[in-house]
Structures are given as C-alpha cells and as structure tokens.
C-alpha positions in Angstrom: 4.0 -21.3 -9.5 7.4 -21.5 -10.0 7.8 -20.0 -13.2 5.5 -17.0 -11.7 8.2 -16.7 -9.1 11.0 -16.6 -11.5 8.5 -14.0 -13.8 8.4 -12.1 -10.3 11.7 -11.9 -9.8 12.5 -10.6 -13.5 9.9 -7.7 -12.9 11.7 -6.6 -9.4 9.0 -4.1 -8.7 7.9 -3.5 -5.0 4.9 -5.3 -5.8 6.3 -8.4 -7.5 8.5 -8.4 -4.2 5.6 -8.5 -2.2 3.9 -11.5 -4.7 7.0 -13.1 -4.8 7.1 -13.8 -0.6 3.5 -14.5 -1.1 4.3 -17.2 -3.5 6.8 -18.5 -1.4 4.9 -18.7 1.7 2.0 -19.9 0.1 3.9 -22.8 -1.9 6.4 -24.8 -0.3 7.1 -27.5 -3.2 6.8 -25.2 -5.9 9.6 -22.8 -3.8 12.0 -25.8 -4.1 11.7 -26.3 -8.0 11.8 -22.8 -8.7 15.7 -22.9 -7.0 16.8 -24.7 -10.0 14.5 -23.1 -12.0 16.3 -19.8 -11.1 19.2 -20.6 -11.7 18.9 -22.2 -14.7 17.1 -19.7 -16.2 18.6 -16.4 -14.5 22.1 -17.7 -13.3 23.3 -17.6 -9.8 23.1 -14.3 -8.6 19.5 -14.0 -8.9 19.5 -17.8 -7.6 21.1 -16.3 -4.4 18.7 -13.2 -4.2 15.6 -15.4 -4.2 17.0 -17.6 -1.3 17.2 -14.2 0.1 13.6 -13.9 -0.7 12.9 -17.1 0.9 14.6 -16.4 4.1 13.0 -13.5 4.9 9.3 -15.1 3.7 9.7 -17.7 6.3 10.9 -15.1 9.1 7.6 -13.1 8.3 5.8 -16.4 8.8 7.3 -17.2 12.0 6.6 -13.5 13.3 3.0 -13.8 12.1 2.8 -17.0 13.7 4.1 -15.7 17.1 1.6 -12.9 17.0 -1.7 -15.2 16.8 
C-alpha cells in the first residue's frame, strides 16, 4: 500500500486524491512507511503535502465518526 500511495500521489488527479485518503484511512501501518517512502523517493515537498493528506484523512474520519 504504500508504494500505491506514493503512485497516487505522483498522478495528483482528483481521483487519486480521493484513493490516496482512502488508503490512508484504510491503512494505518502502511501510512507510516510510506512517510519515508515519500520522501525518499519524491523529496520533501511532496513528503510534506502527503502529511497534508494525512491530516485531513483522519479529520474526515473523526467527522464520520461523530456522525454515526
């Protein structure tokens, strides 16, 4: 899962958005490699974006879970 995150980001389409804070949400481990991952492979801009990613993921999670 993590290198289809960092493939997600790459792509940047609205879709690929929308699988990418599927991913996250769905994958908590695999969220953490693909940090490093990110960086490593796509430096630290797009490193800083995904955490981006990441934070708004698990703000939609908490809304959804405030809903129910």
């Amino acid at each position: 899962p993590e290198y289809l995150m960092a493939m997600k980001m790459v792509a940047g389409r609205p879709k690929d958005e929308l699988d990418l804070k599927a991913l996250i949400k769905a994958n908590e481990e695999p969220t953490k490699a693909a940090r490093g991952l990110i960086k490593r492979l796509l430096g630290a801009y797009a490193a800083k974006e995904f955490e981006a990613y990441v934070m708004e993921a698990t703000w939609e999670t908490k809304l959804e879970s405030e809903e129910d």
